[in-house]
N, C-alpha and C positions, 0 to 999 in steps of 0.2 A: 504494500500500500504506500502510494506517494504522499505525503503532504507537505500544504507550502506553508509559507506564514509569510504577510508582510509585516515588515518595519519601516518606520519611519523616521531618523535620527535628524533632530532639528540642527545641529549642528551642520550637518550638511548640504539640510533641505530636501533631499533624494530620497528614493527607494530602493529597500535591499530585498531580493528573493532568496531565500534557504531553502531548498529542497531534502529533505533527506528518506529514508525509507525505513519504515515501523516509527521510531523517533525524530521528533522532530528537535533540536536545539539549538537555540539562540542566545551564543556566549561568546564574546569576544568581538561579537560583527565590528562594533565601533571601534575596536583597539588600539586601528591601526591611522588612523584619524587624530590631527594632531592635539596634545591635551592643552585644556583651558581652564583659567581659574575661575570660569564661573556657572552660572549655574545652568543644564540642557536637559534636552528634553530626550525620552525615546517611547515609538508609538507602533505598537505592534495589535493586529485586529487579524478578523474574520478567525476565532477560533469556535469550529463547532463543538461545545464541552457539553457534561454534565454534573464535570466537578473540578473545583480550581484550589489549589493552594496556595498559601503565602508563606514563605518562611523565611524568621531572622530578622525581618525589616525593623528598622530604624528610623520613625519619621509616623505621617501623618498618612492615613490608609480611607479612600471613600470609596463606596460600594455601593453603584445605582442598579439598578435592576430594572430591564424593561418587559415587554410582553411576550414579544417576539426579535428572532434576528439572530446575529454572532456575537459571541463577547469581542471585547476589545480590551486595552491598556495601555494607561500612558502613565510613564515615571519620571518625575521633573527632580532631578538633583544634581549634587556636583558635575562636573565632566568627569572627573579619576572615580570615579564612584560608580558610575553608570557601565564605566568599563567592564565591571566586574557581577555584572547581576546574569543570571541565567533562565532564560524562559525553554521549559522543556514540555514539548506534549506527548503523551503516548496516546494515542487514540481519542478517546473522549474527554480525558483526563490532563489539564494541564497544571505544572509546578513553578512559581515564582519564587527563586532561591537568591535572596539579596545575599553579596558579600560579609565576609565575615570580617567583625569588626575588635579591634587589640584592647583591652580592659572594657572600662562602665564607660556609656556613650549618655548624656542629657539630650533628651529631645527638648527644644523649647515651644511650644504650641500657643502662649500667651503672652500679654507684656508685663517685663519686669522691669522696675525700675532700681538705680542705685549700681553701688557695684558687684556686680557676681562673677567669676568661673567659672566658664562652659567647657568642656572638655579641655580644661587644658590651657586655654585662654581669656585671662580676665578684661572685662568689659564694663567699660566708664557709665556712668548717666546718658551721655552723650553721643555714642556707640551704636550701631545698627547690631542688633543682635542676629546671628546667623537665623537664616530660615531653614526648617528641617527639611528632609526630605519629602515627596510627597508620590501618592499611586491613587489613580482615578483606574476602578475596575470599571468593568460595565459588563452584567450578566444577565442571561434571560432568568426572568424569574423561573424559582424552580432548582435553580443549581444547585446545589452541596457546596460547602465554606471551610475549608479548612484553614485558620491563621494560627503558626507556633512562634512563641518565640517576642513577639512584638514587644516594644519597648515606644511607647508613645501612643498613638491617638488612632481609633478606629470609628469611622461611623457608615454604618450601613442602612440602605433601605432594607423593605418586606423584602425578604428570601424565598417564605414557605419552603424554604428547603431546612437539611439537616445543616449545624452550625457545631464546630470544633474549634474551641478556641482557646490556647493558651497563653497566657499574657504577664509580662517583664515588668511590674510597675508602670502598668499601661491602664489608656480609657479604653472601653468602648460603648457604642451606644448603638442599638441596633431596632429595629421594627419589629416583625415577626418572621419567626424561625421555624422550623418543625424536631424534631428531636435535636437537643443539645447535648452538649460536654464542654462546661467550662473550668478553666482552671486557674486561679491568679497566687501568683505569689509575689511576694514583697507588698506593698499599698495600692493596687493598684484598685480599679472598680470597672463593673460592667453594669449596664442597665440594655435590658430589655423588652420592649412592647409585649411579646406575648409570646411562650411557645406552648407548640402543638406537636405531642410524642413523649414519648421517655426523655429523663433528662439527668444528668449527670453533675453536679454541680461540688467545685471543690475549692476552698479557701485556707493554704496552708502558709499564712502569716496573717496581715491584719488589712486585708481588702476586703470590699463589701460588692455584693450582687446583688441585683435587685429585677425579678420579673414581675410587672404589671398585673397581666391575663394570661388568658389562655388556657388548654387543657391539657394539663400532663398526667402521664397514665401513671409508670412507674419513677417514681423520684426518689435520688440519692444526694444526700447532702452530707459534707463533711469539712469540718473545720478544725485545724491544730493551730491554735493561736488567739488572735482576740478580734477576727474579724465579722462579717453580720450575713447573711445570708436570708432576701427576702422572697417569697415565691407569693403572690399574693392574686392568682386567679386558682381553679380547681385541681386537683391532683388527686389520684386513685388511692396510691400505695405511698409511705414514704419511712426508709429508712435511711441510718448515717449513723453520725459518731460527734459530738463536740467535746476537742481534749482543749480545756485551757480557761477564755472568760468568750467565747464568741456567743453571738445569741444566733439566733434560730426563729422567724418570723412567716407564719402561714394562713394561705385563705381558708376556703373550704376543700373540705376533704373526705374522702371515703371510709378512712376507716382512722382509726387513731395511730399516731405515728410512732415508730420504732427507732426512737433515736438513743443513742447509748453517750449519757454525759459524765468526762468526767474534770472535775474543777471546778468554776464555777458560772459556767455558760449557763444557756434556758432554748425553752423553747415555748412559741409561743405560737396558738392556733386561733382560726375567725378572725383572723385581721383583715379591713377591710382596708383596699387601697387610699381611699382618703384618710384613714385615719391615724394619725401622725406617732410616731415613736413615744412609747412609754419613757 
């Protein structure tokens, strides 16, 4: 089986064809392209998928969804940076494996003021502060999500698909899903609209989760540390574990939950969304 992919490298302004057979990958195209110190773009489309990954990125991640059509991708970052990202498809299935980055990286997503140090280099009042990096997806509704790794900002529209996603001291913020697994460690938080299917949810430092609605069947929750975990539309079944002080926050439910505490976490059931933390 042949498949193509286009790219599109703003640096150049051109198009590149990649041909390969079973695999498709695109790594290094730009390389050879002279480097720049500033910030480019690269736009690669027409993938027929039905499930996409992201792994490792560093920066700011948006995920639109439409009805119909091909996904697409655009990655706006450094020039020496870009060089080193890999999009590979195998069939229906494609993998975004951002380069791999030397100790703790700071995404900056908002403004600071005064003096900080960013990776390494401190910056005045007066100073532009680096812009992260950034990935505009675009997927038919429907796809499967998988993002590991992240260290900064994700926002997605509805999926209706299955969502995997594990996260570095990272946001995200997503619409509706269908079965999940989430995972965060260090501070980070996720909030989501609603999910529909089994779900997976796991907090092993002091981030917080938070779903809206939605109906999930069998739910797992588990927290080692002091972080909060809310599920507050329906769910069948739920069990898990709180080792430490994290709490435990639920809507309505099927049956009474089997959560095993030990320290001095809680859990608490009938919470309605509007209703504000204890």
């Amino acid at each position: 089986m042949i498949i193509g992919t286009n790219i599109r490298d703003a640096r150049s302004g051109g198009f590149m064809q990649r041909l390969a057979a079973g695999w498709c990958s695109i790594a290094g195209l730009v390389s050879g392209l002279p480097a720049m110190a500033v910030a480019a773009s690269l736009e690669a489309g027409d993938f027929a998928i039905s499930h996409a990954a992201i792994e490792g990125f560093a920066g700011v991640i948006e995920v639109e969804t439409v009805e119909e059509g091909l996904a697409s991708l655009v990655i706006d970052a450094g020039d020496d940076m870009l060089d080193d990202f890999e999009l590979i498809q195998n069939g229906d299935e494609l993998l975004v494996r951002a380069p791999e980055t030397k100790g703790p990286v700071s995404v900056v997503t908002g403004d600071i003021r005064g003096d900080v140090t960013i990776n390494g280099r401190r910056y005045g009042p007066e100073d532009p502060l680096p812009e992260p990096a950034r990935m505009r997806l675009t997927l038919v509704r429907g796809t499967s999500l998988d993002i590991t790794g992240l260290s900064g900002e994700a926002r997605l529209d509805d999926l209706d698909a299955p969502l995997h996603a594990e996260l570095l001291s990272a946001t995200l913020r997503g619409g509706r899903v269908g079965e999940a697994v989430i995972r965060i460690e260090g501070s980070g938080r996720a909030e989501l609209a609603a999910i529909d299917g089994d779900a997976w949810l796991s907090i092993p430092g002091s981030g917080s989760i938070r779903v809206e609605g939605g109906k999930i069947g069998a739910l797992m929750v588990e927290i080692d540390g002091a972080g909060s975990i809310e599920v507050l539309g329906h769910a069948g079944s739920v069990e898990g574990a709180v080792r430490g002080a994290g709490d435990i926050r639920l809507g309505t439910l099927e049956s009474a939950p089997r959560i095993e505490i030990t320290g001095i976490g809680r859990v608490v059931t009938g919470i309605h969304p509007d209703r504000p933390a204890d």
